[in-house]
ROSE-4610 file (N, C-alpha, C; in Angstrom, 1 decimal, always signed):
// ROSE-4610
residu = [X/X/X/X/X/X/X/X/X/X/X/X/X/X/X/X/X/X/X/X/X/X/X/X/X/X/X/X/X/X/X/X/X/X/X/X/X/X/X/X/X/X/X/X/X/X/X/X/X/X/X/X/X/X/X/X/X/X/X/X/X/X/X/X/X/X/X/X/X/X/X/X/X/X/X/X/X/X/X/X/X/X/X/X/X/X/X/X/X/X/X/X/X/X/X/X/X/X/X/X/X/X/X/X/X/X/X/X/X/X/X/X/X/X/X/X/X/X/X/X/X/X/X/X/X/X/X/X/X/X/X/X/X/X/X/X/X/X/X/X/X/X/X/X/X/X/X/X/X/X/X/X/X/X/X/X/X/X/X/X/X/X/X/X/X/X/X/X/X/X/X/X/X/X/X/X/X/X/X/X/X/X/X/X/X/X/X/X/X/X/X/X/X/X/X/X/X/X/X/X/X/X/X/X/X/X/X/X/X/X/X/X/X/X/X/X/X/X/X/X/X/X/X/X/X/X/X/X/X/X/X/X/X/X/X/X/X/X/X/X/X/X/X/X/X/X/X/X/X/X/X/X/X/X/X/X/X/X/X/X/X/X/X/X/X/X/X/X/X/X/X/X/X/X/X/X/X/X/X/X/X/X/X/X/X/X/X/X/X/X/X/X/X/X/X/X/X/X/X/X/X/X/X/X/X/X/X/X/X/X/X/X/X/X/X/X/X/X/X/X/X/X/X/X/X/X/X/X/X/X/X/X/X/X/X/X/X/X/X/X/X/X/X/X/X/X/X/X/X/X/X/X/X/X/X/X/X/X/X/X/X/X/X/X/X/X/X/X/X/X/X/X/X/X/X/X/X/X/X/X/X/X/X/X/X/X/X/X/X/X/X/X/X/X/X/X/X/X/X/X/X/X/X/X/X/X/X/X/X/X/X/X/X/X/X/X/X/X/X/X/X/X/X/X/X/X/X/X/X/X/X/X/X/X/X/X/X/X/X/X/X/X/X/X/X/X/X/X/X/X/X/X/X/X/X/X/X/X/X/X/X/X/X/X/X/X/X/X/X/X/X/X/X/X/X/X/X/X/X/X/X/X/X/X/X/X/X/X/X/X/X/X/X/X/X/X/X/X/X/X/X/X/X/X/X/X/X/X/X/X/X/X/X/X/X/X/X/X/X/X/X/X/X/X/X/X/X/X/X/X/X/X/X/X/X/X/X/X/X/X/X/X/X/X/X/X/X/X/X/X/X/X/X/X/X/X/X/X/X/X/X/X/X/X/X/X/X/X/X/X/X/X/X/X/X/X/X/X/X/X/X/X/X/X/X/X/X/X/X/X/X/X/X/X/X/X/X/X/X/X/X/X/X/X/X/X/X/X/X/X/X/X/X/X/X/X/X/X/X/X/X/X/X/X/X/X/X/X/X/X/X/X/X/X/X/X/X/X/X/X/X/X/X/X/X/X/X/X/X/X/X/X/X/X/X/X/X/X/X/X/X/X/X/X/X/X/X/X/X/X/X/X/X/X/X/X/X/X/X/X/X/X/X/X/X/X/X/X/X/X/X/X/X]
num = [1/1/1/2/2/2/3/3/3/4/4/4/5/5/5/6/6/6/7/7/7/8/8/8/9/9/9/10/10/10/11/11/11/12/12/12/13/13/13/14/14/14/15/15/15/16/16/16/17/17/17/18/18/18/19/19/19/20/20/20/21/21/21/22/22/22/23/23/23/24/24/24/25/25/25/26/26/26/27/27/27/28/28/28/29/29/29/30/30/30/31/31/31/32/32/32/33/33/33/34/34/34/35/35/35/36/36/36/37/37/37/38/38/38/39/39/39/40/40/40/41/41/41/42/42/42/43/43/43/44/44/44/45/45/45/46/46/46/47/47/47/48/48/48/49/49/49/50/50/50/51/51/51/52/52/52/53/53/53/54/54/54/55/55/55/56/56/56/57/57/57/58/58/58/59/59/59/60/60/60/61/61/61/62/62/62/63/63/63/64/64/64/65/65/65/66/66/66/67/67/67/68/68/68/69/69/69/70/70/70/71/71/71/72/72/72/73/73/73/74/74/74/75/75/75/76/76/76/77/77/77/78/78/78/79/79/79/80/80/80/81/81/81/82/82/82/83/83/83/84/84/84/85/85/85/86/86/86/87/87/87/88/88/88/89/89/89/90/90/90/91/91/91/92/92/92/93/93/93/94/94/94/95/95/95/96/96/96/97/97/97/98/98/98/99/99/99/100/100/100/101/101/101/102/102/102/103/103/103/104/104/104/105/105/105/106/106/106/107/107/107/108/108/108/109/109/109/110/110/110/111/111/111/112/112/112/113/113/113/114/114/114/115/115/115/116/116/116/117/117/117/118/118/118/119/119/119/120/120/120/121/121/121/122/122/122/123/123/123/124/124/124/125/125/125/126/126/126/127/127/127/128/128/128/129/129/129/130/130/130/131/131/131/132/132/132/133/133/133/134/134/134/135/135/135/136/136/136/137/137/137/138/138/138/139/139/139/140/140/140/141/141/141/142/142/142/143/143/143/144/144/144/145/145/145/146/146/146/147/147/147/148/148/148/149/149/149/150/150/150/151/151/151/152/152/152/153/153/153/154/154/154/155/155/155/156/156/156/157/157/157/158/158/158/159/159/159/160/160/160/161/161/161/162/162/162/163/163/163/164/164/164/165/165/165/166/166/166/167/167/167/168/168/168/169/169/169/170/170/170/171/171/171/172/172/172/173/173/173/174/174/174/175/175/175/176/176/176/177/177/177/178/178/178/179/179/179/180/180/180/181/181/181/182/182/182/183/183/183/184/184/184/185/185/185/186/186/186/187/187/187/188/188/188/189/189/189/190/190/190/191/191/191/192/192/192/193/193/193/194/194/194/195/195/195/196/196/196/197/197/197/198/198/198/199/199/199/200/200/200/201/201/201/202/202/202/203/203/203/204/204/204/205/205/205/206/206/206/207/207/207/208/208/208/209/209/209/210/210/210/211/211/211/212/212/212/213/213/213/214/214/214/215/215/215/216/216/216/217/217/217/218/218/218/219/219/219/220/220/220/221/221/221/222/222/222/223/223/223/224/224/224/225/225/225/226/226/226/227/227/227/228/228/228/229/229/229/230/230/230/231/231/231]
x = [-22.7/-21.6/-21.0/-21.0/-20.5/-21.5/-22.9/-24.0/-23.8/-23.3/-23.5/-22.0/-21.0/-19.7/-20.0/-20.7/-21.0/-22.1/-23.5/-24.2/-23.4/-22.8/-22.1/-20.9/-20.2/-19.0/-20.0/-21.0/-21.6/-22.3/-22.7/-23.1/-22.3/-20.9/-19.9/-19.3/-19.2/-18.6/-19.6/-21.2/-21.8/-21.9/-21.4/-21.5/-22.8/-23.5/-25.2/-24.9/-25.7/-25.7/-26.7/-26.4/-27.1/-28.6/-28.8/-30.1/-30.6/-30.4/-31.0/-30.9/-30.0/-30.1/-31.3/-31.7/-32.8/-34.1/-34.0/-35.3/-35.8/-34.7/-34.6/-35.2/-34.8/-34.8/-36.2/-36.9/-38.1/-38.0/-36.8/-36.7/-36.3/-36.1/-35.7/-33.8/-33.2/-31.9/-31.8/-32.5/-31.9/-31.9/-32.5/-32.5/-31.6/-31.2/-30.1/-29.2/-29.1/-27.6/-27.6/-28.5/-28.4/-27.9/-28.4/-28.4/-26.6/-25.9/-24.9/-24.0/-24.5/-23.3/-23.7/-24.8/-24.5/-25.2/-26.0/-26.4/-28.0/-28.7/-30.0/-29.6/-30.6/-30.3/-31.5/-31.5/-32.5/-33.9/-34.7/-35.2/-34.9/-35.4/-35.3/-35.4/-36.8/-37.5/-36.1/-35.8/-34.8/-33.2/-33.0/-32.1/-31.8/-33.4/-33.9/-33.6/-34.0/-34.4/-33.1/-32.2/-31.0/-30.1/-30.2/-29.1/-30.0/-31.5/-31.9/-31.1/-31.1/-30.6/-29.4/-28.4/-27.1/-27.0/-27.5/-27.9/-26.4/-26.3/-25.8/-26.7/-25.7/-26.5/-26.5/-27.8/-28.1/-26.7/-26.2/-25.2/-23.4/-24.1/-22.3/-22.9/-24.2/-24.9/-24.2/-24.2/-24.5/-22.7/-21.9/-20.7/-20.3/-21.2/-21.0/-20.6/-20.1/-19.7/-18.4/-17.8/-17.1/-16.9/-17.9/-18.0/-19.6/-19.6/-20.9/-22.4/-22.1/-22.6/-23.4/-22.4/-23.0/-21.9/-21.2/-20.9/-19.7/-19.6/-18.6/-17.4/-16.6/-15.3/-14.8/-14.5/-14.1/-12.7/-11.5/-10.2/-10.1/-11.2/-11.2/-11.9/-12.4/-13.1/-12.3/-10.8/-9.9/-9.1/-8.5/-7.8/-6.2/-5.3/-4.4/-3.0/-2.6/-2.2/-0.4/-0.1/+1.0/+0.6/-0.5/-0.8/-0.2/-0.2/+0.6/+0.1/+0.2/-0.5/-0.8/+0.4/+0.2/+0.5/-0.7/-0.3/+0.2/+1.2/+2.0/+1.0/-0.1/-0.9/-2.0/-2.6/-3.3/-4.5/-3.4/-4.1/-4.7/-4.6/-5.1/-5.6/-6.9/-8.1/-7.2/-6.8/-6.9/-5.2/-4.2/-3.3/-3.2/-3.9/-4.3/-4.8/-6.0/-6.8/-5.9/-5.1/-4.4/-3.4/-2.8/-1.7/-2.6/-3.6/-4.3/-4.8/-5.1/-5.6/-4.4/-3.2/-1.8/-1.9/-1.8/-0.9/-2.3/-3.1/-4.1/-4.2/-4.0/-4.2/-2.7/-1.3/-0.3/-0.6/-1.3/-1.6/-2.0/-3.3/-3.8/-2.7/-2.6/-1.4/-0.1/+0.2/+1.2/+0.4/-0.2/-0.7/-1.2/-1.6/-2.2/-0.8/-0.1/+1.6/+1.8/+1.9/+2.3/+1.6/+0.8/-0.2/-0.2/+0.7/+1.6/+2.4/+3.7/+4.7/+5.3/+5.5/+6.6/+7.5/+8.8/+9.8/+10.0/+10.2/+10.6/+9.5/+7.8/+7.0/+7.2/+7.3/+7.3/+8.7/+9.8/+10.6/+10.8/+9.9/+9.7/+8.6/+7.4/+6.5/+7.6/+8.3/+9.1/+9.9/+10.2/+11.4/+10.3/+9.7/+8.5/+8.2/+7.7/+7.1/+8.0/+9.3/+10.1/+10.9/+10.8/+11.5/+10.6/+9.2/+8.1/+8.2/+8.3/+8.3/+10.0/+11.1/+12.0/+12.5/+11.7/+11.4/+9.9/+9.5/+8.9/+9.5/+10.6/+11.1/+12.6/+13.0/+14.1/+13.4/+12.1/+11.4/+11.4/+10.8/+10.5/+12.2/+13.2/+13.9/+14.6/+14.9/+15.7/+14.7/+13.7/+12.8/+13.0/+13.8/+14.5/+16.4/+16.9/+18.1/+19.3/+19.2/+19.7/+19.9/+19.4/+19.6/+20.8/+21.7/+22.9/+22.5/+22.9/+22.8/+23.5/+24.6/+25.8/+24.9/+23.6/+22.6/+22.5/+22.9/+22.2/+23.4/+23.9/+25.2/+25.1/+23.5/+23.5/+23.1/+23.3/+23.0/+21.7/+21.3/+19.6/+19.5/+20.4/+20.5/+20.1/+20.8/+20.4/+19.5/+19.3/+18.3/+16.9/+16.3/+15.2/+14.4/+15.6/+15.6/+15.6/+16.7/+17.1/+16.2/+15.6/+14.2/+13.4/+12.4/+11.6/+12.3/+13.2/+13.6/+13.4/+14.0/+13.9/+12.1/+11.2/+10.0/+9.2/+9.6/+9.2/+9.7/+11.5/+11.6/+11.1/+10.4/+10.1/+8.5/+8.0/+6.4/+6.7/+7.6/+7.6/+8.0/+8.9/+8.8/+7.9/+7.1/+5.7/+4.7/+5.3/+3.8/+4.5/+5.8/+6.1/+6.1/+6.1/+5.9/+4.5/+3.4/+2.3/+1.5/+2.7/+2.3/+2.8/+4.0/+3.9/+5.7/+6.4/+7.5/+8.7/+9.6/+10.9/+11.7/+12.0/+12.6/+13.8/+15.0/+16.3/+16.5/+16.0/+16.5/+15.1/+14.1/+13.2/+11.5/+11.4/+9.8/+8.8/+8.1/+6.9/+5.8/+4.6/+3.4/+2.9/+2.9/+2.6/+1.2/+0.0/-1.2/-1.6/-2.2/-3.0/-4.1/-4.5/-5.8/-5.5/-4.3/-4.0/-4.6/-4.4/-4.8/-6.3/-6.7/-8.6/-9.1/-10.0/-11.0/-12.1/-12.8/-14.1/-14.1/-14.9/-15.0/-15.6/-16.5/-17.0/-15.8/-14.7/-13.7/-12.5/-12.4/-11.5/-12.2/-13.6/-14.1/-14.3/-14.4/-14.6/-12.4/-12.2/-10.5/-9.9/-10.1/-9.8/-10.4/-11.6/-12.3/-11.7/-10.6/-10.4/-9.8/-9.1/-7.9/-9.0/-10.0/-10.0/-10.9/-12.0/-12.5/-11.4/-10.0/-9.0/-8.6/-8.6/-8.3/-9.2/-10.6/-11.5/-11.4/-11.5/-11.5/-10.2/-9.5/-8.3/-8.0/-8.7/-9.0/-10.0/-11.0/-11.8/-11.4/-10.5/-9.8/-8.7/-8.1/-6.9/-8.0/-8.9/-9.5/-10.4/-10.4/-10.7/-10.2/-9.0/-7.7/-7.7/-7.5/-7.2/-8.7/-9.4/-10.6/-10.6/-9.8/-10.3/-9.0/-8.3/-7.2/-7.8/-8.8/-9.7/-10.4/-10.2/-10.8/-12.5/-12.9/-14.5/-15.2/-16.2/-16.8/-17.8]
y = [+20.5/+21.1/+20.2/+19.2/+17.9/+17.5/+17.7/+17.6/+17.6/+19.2/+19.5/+19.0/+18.6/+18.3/+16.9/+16.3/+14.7/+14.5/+15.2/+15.1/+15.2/+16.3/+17.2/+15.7/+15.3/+14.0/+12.8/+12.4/+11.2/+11.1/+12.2/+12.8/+12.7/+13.3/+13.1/+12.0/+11.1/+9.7/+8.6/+9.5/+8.6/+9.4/+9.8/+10.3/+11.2/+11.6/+12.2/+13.6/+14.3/+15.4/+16.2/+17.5/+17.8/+18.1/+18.3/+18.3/+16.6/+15.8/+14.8/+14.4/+14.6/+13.8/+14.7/+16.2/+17.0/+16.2/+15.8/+15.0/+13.8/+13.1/+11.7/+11.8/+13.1/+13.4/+14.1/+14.8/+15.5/+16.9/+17.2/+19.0/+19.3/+20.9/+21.4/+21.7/+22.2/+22.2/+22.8/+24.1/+25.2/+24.7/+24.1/+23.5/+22.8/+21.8/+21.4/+21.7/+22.9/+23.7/+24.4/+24.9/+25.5/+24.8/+23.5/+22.3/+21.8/+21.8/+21.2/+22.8/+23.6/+24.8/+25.3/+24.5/+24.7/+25.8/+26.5/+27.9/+27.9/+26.7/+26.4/+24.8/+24.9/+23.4/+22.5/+21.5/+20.9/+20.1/+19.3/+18.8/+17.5/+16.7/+14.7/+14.4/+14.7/+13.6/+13.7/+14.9/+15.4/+14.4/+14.3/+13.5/+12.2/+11.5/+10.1/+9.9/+10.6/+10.4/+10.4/+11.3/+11.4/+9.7/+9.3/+8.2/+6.6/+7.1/+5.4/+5.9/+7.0/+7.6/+6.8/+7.2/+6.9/+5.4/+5.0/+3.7/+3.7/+5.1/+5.2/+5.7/+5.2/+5.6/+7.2/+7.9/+9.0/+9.3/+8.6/+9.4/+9.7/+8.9/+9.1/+10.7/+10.5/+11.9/+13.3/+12.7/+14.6/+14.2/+13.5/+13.2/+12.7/+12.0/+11.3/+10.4/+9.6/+8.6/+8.3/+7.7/+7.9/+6.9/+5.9/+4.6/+4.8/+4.1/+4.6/+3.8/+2.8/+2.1/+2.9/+3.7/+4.1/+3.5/+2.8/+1.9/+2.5/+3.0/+3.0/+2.4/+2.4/+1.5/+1.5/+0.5/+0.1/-0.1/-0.5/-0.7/-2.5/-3.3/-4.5/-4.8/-4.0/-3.8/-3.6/-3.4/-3.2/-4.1/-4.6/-5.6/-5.7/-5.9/-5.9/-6.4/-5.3/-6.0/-6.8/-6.8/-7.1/-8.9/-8.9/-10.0/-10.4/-9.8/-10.0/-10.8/-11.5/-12.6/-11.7/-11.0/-10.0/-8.5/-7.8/-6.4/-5.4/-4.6/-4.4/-3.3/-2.8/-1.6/-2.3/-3.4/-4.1/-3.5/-2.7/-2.0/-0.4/-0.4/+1.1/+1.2/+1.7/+1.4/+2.8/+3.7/+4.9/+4.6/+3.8/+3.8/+2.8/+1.6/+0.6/+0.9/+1.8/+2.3/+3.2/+4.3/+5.2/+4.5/+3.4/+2.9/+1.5/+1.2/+0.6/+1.3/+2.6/+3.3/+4.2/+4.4/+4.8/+3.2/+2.2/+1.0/+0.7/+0.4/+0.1/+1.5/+2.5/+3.3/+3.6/+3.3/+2.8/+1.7/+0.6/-0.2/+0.1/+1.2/+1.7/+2.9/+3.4/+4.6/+3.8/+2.7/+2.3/+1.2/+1.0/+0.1/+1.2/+2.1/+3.2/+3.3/+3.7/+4.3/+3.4/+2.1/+0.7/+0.9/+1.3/+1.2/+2.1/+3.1/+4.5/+3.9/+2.7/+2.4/+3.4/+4.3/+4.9/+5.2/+4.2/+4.1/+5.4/+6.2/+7.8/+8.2/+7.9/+8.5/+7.4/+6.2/+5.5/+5.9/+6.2/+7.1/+8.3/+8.9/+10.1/+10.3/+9.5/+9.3/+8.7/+7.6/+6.9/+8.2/+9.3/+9.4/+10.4/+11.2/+11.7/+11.3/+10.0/+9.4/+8.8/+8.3/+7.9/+9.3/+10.3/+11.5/+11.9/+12.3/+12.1/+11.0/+9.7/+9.1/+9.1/+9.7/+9.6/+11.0/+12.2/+13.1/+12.8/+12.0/+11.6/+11.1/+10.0/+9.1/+9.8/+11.0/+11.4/+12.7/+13.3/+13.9/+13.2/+12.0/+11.4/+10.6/+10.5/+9.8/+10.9/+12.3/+13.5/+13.9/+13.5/+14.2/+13.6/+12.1/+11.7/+12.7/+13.4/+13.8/+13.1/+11.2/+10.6/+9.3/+9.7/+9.0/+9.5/+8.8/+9.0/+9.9/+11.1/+12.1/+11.4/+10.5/+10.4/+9.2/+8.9/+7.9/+8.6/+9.9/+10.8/+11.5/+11.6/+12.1/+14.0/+14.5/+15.8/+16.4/+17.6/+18.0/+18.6/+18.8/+19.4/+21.0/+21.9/+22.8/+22.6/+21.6/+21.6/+20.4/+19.9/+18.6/+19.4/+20.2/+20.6/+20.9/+21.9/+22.6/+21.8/+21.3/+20.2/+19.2/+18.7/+17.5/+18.0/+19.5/+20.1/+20.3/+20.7/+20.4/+19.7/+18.5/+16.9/+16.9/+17.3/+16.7/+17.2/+19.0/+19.9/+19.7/+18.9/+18.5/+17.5/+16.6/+15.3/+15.6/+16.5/+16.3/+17.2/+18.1/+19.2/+18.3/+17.2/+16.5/+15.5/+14.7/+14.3/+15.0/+16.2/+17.2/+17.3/+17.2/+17.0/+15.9/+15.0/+13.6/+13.4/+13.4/+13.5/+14.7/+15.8/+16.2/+15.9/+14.3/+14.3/+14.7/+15.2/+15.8/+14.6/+14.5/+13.3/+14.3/+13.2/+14.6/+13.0/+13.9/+13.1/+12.2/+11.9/+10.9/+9.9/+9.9/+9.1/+9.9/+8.7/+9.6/+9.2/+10.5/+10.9/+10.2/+10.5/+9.6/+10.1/+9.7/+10.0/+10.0/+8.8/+8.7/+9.4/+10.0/+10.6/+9.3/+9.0/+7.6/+6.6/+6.2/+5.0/+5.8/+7.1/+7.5/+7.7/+7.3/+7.2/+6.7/+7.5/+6.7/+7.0/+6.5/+7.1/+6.2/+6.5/+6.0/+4.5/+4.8/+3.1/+2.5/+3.1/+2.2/+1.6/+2.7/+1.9/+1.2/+0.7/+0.1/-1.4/-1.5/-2.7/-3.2/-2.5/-2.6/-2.8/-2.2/-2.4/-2.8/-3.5/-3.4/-3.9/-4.4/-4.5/-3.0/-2.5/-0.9/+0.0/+0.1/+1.7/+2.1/+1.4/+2.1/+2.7/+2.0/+3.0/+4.3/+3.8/+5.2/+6.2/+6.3/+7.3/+7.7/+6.9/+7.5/+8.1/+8.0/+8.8/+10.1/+10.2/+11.4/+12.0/+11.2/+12.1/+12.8/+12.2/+12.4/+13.5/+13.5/+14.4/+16.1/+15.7/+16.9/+17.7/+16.5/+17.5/+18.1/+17.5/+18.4/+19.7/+19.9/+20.6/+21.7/+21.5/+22.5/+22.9/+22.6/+22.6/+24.3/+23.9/+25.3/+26.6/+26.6/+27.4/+28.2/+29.5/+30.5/+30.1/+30.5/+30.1/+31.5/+31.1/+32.4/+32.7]
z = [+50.4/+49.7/+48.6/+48.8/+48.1/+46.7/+47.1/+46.0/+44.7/+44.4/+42.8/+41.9/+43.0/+42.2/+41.7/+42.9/+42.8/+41.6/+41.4/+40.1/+38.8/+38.7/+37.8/+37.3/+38.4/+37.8/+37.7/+38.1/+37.5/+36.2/+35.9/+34.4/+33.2/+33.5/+32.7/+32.6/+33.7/+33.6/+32.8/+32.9/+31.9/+30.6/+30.4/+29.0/+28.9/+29.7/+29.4/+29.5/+28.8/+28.1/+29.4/+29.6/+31.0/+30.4/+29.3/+28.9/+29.0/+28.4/+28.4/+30.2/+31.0/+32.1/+32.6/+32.5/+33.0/+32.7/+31.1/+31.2/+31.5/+31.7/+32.4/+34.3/+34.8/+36.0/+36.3/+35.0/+35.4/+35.5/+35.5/+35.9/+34.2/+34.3/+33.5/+33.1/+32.1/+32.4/+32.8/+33.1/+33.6/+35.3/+35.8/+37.2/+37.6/+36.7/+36.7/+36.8/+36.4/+35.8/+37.2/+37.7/+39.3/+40.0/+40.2/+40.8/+41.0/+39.5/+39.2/+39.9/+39.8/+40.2/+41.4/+42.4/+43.7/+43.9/+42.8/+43.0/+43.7/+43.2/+44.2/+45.0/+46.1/+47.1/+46.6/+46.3/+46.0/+47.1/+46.9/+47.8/+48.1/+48.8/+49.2/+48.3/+47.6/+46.7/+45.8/+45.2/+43.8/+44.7/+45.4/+45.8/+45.6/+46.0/+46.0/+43.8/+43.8/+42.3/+41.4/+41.7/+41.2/+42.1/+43.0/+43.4/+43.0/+42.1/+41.7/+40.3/+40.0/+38.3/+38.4/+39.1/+39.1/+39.6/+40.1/+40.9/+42.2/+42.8/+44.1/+45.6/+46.0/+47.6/+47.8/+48.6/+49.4/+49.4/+50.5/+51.3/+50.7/+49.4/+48.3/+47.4/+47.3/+47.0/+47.8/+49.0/+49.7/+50.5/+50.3/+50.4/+52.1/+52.3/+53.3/+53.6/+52.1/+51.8/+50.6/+50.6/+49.5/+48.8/+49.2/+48.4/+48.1/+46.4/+45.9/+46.4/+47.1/+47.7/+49.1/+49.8/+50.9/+52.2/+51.8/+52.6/+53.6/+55.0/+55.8/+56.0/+55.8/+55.9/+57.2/+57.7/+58.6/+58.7/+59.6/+59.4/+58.7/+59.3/+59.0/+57.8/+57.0/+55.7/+54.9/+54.9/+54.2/+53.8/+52.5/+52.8/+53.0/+52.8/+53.4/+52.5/+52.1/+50.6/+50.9/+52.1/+52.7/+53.6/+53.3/+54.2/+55.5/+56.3/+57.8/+58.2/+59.1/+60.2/+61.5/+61.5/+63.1/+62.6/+62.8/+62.1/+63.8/+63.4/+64.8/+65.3/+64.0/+64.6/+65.3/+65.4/+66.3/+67.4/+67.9/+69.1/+69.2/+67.6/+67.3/+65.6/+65.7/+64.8/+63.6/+64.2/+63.6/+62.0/+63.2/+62.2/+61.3/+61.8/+61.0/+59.6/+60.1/+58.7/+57.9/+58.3/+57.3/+56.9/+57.3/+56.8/+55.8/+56.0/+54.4/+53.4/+53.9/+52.9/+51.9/+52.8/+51.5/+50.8/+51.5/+51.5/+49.7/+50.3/+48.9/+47.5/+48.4/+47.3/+46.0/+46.8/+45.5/+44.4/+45.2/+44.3/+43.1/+43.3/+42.3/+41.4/+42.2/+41.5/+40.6/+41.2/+40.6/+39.3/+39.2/+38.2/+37.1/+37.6/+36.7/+35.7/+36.6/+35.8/+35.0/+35.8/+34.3/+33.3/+33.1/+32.0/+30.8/+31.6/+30.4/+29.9/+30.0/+29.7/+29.9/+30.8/+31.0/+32.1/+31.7/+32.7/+34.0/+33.1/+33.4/+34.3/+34.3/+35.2/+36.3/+36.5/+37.6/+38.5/+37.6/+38.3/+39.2/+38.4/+39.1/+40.0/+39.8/+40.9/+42.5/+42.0/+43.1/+43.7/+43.1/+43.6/+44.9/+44.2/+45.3/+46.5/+45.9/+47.5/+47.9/+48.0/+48.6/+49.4/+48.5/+49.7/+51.0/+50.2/+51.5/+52.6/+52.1/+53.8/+54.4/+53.8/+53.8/+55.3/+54.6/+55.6/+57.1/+56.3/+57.7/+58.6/+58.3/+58.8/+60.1/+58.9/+59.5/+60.7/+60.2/+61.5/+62.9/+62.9/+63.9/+64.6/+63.5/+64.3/+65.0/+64.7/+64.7/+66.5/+66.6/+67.7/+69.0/+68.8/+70.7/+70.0/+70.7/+70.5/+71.3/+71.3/+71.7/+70.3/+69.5/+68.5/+67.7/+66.9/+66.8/+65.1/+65.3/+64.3/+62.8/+63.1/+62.1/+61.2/+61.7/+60.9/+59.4/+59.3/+58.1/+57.4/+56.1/+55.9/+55.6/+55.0/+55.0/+56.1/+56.5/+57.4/+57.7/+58.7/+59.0/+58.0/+57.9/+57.7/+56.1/+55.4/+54.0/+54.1/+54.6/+54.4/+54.2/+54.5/+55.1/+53.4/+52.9/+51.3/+50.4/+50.7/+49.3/+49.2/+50.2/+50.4/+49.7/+50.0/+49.1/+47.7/+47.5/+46.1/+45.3/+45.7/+45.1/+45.1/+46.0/+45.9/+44.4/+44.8/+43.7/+42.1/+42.3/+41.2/+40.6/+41.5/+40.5/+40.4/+41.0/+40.5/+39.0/+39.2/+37.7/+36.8/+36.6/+36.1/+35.5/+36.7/+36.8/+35.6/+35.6/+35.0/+33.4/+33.4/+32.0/+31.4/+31.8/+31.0/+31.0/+31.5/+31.7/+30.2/+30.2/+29.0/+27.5/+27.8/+26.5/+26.2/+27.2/+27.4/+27.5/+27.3/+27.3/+28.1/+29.8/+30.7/+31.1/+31.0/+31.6/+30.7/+29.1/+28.5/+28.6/+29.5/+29.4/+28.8/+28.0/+27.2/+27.8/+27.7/+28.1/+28.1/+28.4/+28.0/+26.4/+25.4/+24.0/+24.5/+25.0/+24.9/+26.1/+26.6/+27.6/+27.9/+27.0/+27.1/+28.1/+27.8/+29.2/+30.6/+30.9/+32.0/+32.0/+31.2/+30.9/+32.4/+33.1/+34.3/+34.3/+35.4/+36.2/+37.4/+38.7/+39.6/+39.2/+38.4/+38.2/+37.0/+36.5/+36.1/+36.7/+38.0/+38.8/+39.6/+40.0/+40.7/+40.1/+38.5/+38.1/+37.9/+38.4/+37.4/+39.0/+39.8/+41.7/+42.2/+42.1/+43.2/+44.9/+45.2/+46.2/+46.8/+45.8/+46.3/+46.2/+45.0/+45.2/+46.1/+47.0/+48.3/+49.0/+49.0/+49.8/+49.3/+47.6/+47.2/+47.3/+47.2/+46.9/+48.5/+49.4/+50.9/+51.2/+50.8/+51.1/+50.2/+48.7/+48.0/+49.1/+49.6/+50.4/+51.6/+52.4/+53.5/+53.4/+52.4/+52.1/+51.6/+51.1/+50.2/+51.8/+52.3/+54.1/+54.6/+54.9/+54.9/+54.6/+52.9/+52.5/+52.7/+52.6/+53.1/+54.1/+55.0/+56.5/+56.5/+55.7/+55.7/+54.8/+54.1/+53.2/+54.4/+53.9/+54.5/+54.6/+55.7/+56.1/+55.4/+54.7/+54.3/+54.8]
């Protein structure tokens, strides 16, 4: 399922024209083009052949992987951008790993943003993710009903709305500066180019973060499939 999105984005990140990568590869374009839109399955060999092309592993091919290497991540394969001596998740593999994999992937997110100069989007990216773990925070403390309510000054009744608000307001915002838009007095991104990538440019520009980021694009995007109607 993963196959033709993954040919289709290494093609374009090298700049190759789907006819020339056809003849580099031995097929035709029109096979390609099947290939790339998922409309025919291909064989081993056409697999093998496409990940010496790209110079990635099988298994980042058929999406088994999300490092181009092939390589499984581990919780201790991750590094640790807080440097703890004693990490309090210690005794559990599962939250260790999701909390390196947000924890490395801001790195990237936030260095991306510096790179726009624009005050106004690191603002409004913050204001986002700070309401998100904000409502996480006040879920879990709200769920013993011995914890003292008066911790929070709005009430549950409008907290619930006004949180989605604030979230919905700052990504709309997010999407106007991003276009170039000057929102609240602060300007926009003029260049779209600072946001220039590919997987092999945040890999030479991160290499420590962005295995967290692409495994957590991978992980969230499971998610989100997993709620898509089965056909």
């Amino acid at each position: 399922m993963e196959f033709n999105r993954i040919i289709k984005l290494l093609r374009k990140e090298r700049g190759i024209t789907q006819k020339q990568a056809a003849e580099d590869l031995g097929v035709s374009q029109a096979l390609l083009s099947h290939y790339e839109k998922g409309i025919r399955e291909c064989g081993l060999d056409f697999v093998v052949r496409v990940a010496d092309y790209y110079n990635v592993s099988c298994d980042y091919l058929l999406g088994r992987s999300a490092e181009r290497n092939g390589m499984m991540l581990s919780a201790e394969d991750l590094p640790n951008p807080e440097k703890m001596k004693d990490n309090v998740y210690h005794g559990s593999v599962l939250p260790t790993m999701n909390k390196k994999l947000i924890s490395n992937s801001l790195n990237v997110l936030y260095a991306k943003i510096g790179q726009c100069h624009s005050k106004a989007l690191t603002t409004e990216v913050s204001a986002y993710l700070m309401m998100a773990v904000a409502k996480m925070f006040r879920m879990l403390y709200s769920a013993e009903p011995h914890n003292a309510s008066s911790m929070f000054s709005i009430e549950p009744h409008r907290w619930h709305g006004y949180s989605d608000a604030v979230m919905r307001m700052a990504e709309a915002n997010v999407e106007a500066l991003l276009d170039g838009q000057d929102v609240n007095g602060g300007e926009g991104v003029k260049d779209p180019a600072c946001l220039a990538m590919t997987t092999e440019s945040l890999t030479r520009e991160f290499p420590l973060y962005t295995p967290s980021l692409l495994n957590l694009v991978k992980t969230s995007e499971t998610h989100v499939k997993g709620l898509s109607p089965q056909e």
